[in-house]
Structures are given as structure tokens and as C-alpha cells.
BATIDO-318622 format. One line per field, with one value per atom (N, C-alpha, C): x negated, y negated, z; residue in three letters. Coordinates in steps of 0.2 Angstrom, whole numbers. Example, Ala and Ser with C-alpha at 12.3 -4.5 7.8 and 13.67 -1.06 7.14 Angstrom:
<rs>
u -66; -62; -66; -64; -68; -64
v 28; 22; 16; 11; 5; 0
w 39; 39; 39; 35; 36; 39
kelum ALA; ALA; ALA; SER; SER; SER
</rs>
This chain:
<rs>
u 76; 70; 66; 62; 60; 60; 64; 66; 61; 59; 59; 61; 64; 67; 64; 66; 62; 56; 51; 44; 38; 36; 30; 26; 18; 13; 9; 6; 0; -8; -11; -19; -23; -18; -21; -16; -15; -10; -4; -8; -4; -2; 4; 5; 1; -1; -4; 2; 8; 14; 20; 23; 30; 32; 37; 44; 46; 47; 47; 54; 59; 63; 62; 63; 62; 65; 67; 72; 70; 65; 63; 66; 70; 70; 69; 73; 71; 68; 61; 62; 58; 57; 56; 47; 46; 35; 38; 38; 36; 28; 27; 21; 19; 16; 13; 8; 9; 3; 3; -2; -4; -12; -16; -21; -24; -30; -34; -32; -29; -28; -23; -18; -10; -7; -8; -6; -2; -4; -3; -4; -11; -14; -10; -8; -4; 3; 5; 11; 11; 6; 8; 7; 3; -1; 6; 9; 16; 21; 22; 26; 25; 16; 12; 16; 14; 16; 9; 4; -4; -3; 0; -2; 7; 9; 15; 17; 23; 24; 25; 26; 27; 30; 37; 43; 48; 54; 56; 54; 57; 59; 54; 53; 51; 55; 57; 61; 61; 60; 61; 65; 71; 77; 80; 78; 83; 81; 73; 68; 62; 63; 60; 51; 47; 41; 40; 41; 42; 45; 48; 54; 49; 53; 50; 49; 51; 52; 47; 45; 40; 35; 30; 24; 26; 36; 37; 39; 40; 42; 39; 31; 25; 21; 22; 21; 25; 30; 34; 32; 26; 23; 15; 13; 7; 3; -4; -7; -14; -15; -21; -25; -30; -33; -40; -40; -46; -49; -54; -63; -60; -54; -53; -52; -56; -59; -60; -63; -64; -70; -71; -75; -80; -85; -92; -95; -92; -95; -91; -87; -79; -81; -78; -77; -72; -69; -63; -58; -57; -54; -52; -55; -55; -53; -55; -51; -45; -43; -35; -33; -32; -29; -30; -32; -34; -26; -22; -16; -13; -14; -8; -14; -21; -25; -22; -21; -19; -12; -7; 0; 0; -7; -5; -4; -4; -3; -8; -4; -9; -12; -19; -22; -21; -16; -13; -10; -8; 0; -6; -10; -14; -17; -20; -24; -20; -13; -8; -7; -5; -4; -10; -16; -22; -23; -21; -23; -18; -11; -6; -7; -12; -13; -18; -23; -29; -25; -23; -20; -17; -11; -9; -14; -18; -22; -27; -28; -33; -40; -40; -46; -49; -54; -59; -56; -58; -54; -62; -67; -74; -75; -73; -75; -72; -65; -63; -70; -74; -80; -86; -85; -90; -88; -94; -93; -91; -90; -89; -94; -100; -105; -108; -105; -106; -100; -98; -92; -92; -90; -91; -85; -83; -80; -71; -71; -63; -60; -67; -62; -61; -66; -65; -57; -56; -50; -45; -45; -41; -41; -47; -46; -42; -40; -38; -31; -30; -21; -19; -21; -21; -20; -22; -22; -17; -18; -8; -5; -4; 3; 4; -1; -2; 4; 7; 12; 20; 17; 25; 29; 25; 31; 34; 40; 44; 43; 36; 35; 26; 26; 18; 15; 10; 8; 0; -1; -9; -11; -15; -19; -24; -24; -30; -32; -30; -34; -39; -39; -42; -48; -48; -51; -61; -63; -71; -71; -67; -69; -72; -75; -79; -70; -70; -65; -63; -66; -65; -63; -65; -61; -53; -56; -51; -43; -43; -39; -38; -39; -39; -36; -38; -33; -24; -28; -19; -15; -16; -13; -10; -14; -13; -9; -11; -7; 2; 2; 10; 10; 9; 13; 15; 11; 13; 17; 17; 23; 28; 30; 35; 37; 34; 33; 38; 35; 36; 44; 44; 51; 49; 45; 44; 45; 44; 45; 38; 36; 30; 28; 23; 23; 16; 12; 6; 4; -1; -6; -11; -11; -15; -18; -21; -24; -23; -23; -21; -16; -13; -7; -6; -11; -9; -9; -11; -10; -4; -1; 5; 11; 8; 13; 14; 6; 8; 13; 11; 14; 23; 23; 29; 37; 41; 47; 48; 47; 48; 42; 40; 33; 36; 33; 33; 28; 27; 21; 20; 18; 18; 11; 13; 7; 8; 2; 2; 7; 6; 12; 17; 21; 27; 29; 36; 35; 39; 35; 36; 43; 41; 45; 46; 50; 54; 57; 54; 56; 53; 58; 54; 47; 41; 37; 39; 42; 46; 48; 52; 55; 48; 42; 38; 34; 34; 31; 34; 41; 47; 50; 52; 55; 50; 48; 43; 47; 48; 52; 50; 42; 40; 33; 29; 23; 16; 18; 13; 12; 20; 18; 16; 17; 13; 7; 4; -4; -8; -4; -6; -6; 0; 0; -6; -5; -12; -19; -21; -25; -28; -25; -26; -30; -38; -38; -40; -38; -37; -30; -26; -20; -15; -8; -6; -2; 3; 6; 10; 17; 20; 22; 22; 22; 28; 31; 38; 36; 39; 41; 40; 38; 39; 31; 25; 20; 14; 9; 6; -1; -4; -10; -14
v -3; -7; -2; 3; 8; 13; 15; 24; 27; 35; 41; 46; 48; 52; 60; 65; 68; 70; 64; 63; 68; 69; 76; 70; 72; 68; 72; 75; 82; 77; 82; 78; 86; 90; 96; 101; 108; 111; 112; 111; 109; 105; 103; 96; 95; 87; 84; 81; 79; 76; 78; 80; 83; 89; 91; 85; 80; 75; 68; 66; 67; 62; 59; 52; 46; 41; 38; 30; 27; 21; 18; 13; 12; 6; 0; -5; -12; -15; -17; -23; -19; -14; -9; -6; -3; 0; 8; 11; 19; 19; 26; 26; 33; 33; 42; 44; 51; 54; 60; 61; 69; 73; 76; 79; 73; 74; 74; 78; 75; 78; 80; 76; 78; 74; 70; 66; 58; 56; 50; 45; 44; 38; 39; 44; 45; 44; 44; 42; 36; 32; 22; 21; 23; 21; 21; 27; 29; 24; 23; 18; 9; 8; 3; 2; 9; 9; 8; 10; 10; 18; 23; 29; 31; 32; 37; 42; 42; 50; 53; 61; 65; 67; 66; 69; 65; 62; 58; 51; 47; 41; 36; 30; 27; 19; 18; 12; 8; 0; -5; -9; -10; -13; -10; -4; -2; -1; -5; -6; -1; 3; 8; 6; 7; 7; 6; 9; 9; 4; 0; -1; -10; -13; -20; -25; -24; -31; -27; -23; -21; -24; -29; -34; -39; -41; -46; -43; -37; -34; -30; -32; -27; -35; -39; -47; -47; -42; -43; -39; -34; -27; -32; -34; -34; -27; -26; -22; -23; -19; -21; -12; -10; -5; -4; 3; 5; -1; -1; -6; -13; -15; -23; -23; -21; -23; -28; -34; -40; -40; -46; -45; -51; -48; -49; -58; -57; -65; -71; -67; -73; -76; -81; -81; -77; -80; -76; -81; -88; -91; -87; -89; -86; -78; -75; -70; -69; -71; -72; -75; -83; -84; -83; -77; -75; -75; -72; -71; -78; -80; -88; -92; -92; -93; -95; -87; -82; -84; -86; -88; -95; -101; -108; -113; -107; -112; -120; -123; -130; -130; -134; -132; -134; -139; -142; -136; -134; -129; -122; -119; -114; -113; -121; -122; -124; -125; -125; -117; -115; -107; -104; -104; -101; -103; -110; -111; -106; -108; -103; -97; -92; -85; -87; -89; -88; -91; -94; -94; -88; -85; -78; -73; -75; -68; -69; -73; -76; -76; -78; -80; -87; -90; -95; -97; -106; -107; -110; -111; -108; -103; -98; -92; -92; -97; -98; -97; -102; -102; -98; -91; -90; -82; -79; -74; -66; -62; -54; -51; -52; -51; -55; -61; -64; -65; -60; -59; -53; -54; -44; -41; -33; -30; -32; -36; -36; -42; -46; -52; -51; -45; -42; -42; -39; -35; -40; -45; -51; -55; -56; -57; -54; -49; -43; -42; -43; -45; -55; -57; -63; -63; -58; -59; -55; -50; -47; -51; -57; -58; -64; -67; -75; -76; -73; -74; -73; -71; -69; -63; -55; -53; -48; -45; -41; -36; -33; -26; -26; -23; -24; -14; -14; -8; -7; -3; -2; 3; 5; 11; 14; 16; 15; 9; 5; -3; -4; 1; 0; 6; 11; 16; 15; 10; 9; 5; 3; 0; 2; -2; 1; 2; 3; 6; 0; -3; -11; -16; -18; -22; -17; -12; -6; -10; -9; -11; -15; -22; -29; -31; -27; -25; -24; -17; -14; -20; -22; -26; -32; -36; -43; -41; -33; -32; -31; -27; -24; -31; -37; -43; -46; -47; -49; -45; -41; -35; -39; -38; -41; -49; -52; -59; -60; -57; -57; -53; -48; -44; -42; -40; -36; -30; -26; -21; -17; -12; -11; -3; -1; 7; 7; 10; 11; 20; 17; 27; 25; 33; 34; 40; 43; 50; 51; 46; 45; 44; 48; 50; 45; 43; 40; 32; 29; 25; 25; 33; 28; 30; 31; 31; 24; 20; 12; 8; 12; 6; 7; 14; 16; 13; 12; 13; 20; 23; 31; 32; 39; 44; 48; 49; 52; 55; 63; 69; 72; 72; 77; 80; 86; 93; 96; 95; 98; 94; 87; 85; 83; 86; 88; 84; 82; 79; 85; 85; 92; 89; 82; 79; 70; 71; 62; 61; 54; 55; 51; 48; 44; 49; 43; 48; 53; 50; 52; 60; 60; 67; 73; 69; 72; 77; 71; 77; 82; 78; 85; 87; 87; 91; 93; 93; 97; 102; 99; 106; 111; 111; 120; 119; 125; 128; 122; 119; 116; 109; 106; 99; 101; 107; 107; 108; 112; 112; 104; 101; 95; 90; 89; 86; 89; 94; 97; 96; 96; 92; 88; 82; 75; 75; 71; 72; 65; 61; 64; 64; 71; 71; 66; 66; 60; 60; 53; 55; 46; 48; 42; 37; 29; 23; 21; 17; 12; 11; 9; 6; 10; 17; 23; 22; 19; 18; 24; 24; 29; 27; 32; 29; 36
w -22; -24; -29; -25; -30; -30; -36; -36; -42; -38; -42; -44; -51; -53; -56; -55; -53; -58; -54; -58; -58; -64; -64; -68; -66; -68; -68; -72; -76; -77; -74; -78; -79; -79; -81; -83; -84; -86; -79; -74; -69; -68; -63; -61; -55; -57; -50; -46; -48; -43; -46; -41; -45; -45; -45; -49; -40; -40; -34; -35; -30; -31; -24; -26; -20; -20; -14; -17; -10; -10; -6; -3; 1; 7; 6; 3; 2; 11; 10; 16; 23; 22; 25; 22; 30; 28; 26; 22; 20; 19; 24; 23; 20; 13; 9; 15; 15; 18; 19; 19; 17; 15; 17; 16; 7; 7; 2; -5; -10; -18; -17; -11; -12; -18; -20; -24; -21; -14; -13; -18; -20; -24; -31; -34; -41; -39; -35; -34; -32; -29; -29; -35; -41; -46; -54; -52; -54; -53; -46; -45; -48; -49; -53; -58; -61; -70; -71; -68; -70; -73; -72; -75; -78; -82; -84; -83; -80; -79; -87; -84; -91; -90; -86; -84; -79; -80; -76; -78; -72; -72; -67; -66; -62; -63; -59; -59; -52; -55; -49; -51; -46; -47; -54; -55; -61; -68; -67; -75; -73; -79; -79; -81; -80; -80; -87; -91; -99; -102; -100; -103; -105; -110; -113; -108; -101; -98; -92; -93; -88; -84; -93; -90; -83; -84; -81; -72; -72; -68; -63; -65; -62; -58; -60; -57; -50; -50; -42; -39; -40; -37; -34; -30; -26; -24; -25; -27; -22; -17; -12; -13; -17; -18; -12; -13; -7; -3; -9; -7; -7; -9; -12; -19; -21; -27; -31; -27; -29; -33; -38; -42; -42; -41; -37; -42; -47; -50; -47; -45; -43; -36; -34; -26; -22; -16; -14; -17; -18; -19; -27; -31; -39; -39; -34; -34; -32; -27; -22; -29; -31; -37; -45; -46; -53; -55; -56; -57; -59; -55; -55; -60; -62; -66; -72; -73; -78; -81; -76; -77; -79; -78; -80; -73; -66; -61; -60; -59; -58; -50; -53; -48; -42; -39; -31; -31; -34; -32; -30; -34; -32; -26; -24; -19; -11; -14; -6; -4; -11; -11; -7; -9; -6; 3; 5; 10; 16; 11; 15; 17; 12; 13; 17; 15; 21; 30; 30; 37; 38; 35; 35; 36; 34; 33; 37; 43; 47; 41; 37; 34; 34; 36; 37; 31; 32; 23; 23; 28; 20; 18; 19; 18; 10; 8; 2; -6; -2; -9; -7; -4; -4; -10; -11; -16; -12; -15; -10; -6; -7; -6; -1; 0; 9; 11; 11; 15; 19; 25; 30; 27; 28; 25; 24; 33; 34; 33; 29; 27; 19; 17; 9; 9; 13; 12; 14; 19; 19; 11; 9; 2; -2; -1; -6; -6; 2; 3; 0; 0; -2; -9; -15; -21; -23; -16; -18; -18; -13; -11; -13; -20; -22; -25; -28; -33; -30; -22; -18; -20; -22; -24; -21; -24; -19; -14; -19; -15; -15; -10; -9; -7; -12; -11; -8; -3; -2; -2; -5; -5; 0; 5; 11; 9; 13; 13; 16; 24; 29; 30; 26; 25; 26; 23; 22; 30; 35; 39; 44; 50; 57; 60; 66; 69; 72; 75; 79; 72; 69; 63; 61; 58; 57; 61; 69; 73; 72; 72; 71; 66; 62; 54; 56; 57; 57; 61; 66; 71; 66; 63; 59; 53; 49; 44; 46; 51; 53; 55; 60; 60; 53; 48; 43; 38; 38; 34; 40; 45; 49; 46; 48; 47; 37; 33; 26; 24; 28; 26; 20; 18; 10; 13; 5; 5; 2; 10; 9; 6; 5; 4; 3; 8; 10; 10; 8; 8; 11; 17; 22; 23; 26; 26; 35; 37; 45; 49; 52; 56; 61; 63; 68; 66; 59; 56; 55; 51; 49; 54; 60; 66; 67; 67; 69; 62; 59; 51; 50; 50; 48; 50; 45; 47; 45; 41; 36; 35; 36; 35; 30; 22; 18; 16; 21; 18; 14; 8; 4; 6; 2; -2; -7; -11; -18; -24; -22; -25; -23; -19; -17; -10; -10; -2; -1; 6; 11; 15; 19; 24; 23; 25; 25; 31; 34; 39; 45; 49; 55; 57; 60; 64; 69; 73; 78; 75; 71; 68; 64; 64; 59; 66; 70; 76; 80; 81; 85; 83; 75; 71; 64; 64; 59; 54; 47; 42; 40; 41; 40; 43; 44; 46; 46; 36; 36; 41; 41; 44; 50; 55; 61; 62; 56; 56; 53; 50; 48; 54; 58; 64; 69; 70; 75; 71; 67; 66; 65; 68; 67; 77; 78; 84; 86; 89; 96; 96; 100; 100; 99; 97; 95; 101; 104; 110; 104; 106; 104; 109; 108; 112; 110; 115; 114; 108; 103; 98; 93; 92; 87; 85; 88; 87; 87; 87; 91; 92; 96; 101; 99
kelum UNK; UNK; UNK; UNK; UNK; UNK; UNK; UNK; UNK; UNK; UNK; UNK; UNK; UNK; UNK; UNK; UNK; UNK; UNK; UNK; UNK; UNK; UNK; UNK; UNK; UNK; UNK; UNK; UNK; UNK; UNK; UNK; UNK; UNK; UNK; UNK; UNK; UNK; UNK; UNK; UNK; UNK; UNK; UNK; UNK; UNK; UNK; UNK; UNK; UNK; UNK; UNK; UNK; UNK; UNK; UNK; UNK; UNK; UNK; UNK; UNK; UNK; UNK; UNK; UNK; UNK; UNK; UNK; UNK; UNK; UNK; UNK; UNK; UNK; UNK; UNK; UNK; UNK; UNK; UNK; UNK; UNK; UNK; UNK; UNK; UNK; UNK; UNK; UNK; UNK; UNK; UNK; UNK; UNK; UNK; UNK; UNK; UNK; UNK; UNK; UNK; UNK; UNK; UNK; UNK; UNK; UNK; UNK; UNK; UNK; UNK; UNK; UNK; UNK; UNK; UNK; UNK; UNK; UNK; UNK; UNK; UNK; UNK; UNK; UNK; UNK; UNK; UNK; UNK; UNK; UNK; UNK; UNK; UNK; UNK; UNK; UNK; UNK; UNK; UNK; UNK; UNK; UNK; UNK; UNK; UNK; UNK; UNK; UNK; UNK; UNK; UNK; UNK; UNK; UNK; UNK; UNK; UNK; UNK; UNK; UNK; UNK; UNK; UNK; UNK; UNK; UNK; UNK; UNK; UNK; UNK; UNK; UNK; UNK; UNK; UNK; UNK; UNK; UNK; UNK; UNK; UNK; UNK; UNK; UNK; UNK; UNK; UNK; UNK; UNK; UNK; UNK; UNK; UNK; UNK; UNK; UNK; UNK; UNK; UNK; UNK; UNK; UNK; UNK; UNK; UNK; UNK; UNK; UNK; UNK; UNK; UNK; UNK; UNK; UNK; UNK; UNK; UNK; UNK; UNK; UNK; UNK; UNK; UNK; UNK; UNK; UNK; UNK; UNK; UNK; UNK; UNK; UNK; UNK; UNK; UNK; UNK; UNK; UNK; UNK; UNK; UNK; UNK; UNK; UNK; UNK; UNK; UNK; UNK; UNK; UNK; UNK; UNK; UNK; UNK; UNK; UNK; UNK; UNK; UNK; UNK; UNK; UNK; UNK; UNK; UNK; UNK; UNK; UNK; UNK; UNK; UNK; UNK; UNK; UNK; UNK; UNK; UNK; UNK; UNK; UNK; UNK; UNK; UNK; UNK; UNK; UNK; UNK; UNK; UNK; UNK; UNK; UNK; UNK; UNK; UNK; UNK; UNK; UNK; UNK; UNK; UNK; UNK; UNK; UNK; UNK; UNK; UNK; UNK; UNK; UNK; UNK; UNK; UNK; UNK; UNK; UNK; UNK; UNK; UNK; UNK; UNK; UNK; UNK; UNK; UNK; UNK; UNK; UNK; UNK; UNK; UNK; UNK; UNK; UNK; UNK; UNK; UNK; UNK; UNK; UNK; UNK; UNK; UNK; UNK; UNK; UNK; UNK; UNK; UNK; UNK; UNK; UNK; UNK; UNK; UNK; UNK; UNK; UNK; UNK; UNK; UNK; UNK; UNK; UNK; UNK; UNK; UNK; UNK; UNK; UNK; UNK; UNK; UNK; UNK; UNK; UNK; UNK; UNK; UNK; UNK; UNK; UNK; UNK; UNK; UNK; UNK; UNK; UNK; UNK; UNK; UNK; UNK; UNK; UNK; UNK; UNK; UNK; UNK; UNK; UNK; UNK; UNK; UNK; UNK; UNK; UNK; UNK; UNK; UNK; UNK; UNK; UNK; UNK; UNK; UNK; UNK; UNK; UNK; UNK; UNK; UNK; UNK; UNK; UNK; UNK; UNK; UNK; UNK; UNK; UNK; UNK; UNK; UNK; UNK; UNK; UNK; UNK; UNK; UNK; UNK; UNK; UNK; UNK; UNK; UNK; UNK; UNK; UNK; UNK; UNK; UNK; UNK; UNK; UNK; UNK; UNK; UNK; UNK; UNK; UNK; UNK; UNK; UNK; UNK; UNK; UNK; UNK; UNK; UNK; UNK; UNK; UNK; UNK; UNK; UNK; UNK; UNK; UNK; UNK; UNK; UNK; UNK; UNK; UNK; UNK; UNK; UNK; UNK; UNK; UNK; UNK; UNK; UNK; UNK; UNK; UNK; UNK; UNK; UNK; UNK; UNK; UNK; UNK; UNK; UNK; UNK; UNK; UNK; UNK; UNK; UNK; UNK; UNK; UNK; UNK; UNK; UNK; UNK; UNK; UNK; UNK; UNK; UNK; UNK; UNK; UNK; UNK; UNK; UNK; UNK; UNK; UNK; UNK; UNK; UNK; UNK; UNK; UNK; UNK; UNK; UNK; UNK; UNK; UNK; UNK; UNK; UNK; UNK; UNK; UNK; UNK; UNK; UNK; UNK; UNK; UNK; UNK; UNK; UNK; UNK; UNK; UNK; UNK; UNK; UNK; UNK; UNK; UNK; UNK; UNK; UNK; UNK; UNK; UNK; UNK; UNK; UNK; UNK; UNK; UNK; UNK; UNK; UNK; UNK; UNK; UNK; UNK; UNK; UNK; UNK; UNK; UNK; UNK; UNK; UNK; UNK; UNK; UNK; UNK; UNK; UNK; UNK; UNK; UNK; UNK; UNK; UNK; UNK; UNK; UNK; UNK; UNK; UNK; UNK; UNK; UNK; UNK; UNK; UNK; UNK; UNK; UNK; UNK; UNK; UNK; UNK; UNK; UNK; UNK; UNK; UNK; UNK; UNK; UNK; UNK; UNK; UNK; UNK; UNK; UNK; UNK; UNK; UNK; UNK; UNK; UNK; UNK; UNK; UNK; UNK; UNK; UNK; UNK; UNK; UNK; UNK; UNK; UNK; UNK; UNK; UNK; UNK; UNK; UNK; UNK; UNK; UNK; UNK; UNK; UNK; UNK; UNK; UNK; UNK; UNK; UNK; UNK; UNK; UNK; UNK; UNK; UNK; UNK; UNK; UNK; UNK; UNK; UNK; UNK; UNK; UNK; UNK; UNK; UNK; UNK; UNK; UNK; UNK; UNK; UNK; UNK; UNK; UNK; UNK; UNK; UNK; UNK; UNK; UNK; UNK; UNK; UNK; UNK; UNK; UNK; UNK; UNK; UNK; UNK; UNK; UNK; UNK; UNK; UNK; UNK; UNK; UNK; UNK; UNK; UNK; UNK; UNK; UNK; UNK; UNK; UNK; UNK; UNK; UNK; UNK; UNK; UNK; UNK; UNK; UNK; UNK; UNK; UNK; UNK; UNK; UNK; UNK
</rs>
């Protein structure tokens, strides 16, 4: 579904990522992760086609980020970033279907589409007409996977989605999100700074540092096989200890 070849991406004399070879998992959660200024968010953003590599390739289903049929091919990438990032004049409704707006959707068809995310996505369907700003934080972000996913596309990317939340929504989240990755069968790829996060999310945990993936690899293998010094110091500092649950989960 989406492969990196081996991609370098410079914002200074140095490289910020790379060189990356990856080839992701149709259907399946890979979860980035790795300390702060590893290069997690440049590599979702890479795989966007929101930034360029300067080296290598990026490809989905075999079209390169460059390539002429791009604009059609980045319609099938769903995109949920940090904060939301909904846009404070709009409602939730106008934001969830801004895309399909943009594409000519008629309005029956946009509004069956919307009521369907918002039940997915336990969202109020008043909360449809209200604006960002009278919404609480975790229905933002319910917004914000609904305008990913308005358009149905293959692959859905998150950037810490859940990152600005209280700890009790936080969990309420993960819960709701992993059933719908379930539910959906897409093909997901999420960045986290939290271990124990992407113990719940993961099919594949992909650590990097400095760019670089360090390890690939079930959680399972990240904690009991560890391929050098760093993932062990990484692991041990994640607190409160981590202890793995049925399901390759963690608590």
C-alpha cells in the first residue's frame, strides 16, 4: 500500500529522516514511534506528499508522490493531525464535509455520509451545527476523524490525535478509535510518543531515532527482543512500567 525507498528528507545540512526503507501493511495499524525530533511527523507528512523527499521514492500503490496523478491519489490518504485542526468559522458538519464540498458532493449524499461518521464516531449529530469552539476537546477530534474518513479512503494517517487530551477522554478515545480501525479494515499508520499507546494500537511498532528506524516489529518483540542498547533505554523509560495483556495490548 505504501512503500519508502530509501528516503532522505534534509531541512538543514543534515538529514532530518533517512535514508528509510519501509513497505507498510495493507489493512493493518503500524504504529511510528520514538522520542521527540526523531522524525515521526516527517515521515507521515512524506508519506502525505505534504513535504518531498530529497532522496528516494515515496509511493502508494506504486504512484510516486510526484508523479501527475498524485492530486487523485492523496484523496485516498485520510489525514487526522494533532489539535484537529478544524477551522474555527466552519461548523463540525462543514468541516467533516469540506472535501466532498470541494469535490461537487450533493447535499443528500454529504448529509447521509455525515450522519454515518458521526454515529462511527459516537458524535451527537447536534453537535453536527455547532462550531470548534463549543465543542469539548474529544468531540474535536471526533470531528476531525470524520473529515478524514468522509471520502472513504484507503489509508488513514494520525498524527498524535489524542496527544492534547485529559487522560479519561484520552482512553475513551483509544478504546472507540482501535474498534473502528477494526471495524473499517483500513490501512492505518499513527504517530505516538507513547509506548503504551502504541502497545494498544499496534499490529507493527516502528521506532525510530535520528531519523532512522532503529526496530520493526511486533510490541511483543520491542520489549523482549530489543535490537540494541537504545530500544532498552527507551522502553525503560516509559513509566508506569509496561506489563503486556492478552491481545499484544498494554496496560
Amino acid at each position: 500500500m505504501i512503500e519508502l525507498a530509501a528516503v532522505v528528507k534534509r531541512f538543514a545540512p543534515d538529514a532530518a529522516v533517512g535514508p528509510v526503507d519501509l513497505v507498510l501493511t495493507p489493512r493493518r495499524t503500524t504504529v511510528l514511534i520514538g522520542p521527540s525530533g526523531c522524525g515521526k511527523s516527517t515521515l507521515l507528512r512524506l508519506m502525505l506528499g505534504l513535504v518531498r523527499p530529497d532522496a528516494g521514492a515515496v509511493r502508494v500503490d506504486g504512484d510516486e508522490v510526484a508523479s501527475e496523478r498524485w492530486p487523485q491519489v492523496r484523496r485516498r490518504l485520510g489525514y487526522v493531525v494533532q489539535d484537529g485542526g478544524l477551522f474555527p468559522h466552519l461548523t463540525a458538519r462543514q468541516n467533516a464535509d469540506l472535501m466532498a464540498r470541494f469535490l461537487g458532493w450533493e447535499p443528500e449524499r454529504r448529509a447521509r455520509r455525515a450522519a454515518e461518521l458521526a454515529e462511527l464516531a459516537h458524535l451527537p449529530a447536534a453537535a453536527l451545527e455547532r462550531y470548534p469552539l463549543e465543542l469539548s476537546g474529544g468531540q474535536r477530534q471526533r470531528v476531525a476523524l470524520m473529515r478524514a474518513l468522509f471520502l472513504d479512503p484507503d489509508v488513514l494517517l494520525l498524527d498524535e490525535p489524542l496527544a492534547a487530551l485529559d487522560p479519561i477522554v484520552r482512553r475513551d478515545l483509544q478504546e472507540e478509535l482501535r474498534e473502528i480501525f477494526r471495524a473499517l479494515g483500513k490501512t492505518v499508520v499513527l504517530v505516538t510518543h507513547d509506548l503504551a499507546e502504541a502497545g494498544f494500537f499496534a499490529d507493527e511498532v516502528v521506532l525510530l531515532r535520528d531519523g532512522r528506524v532503529v526496530q520493526r516489529g511486533s510490541f511483543g518483540d520491542l520489549l523482549s527482543r530489543p535490537a540494541e542498547p537504545f530500544v532498552e533505554r527507551f522502553v525503560r523509560a516509559q513509566r508506569p512500567p509496561l506489563e503486556l495483556v492478552p491481545g499484544g495490548a498494554a496496560r
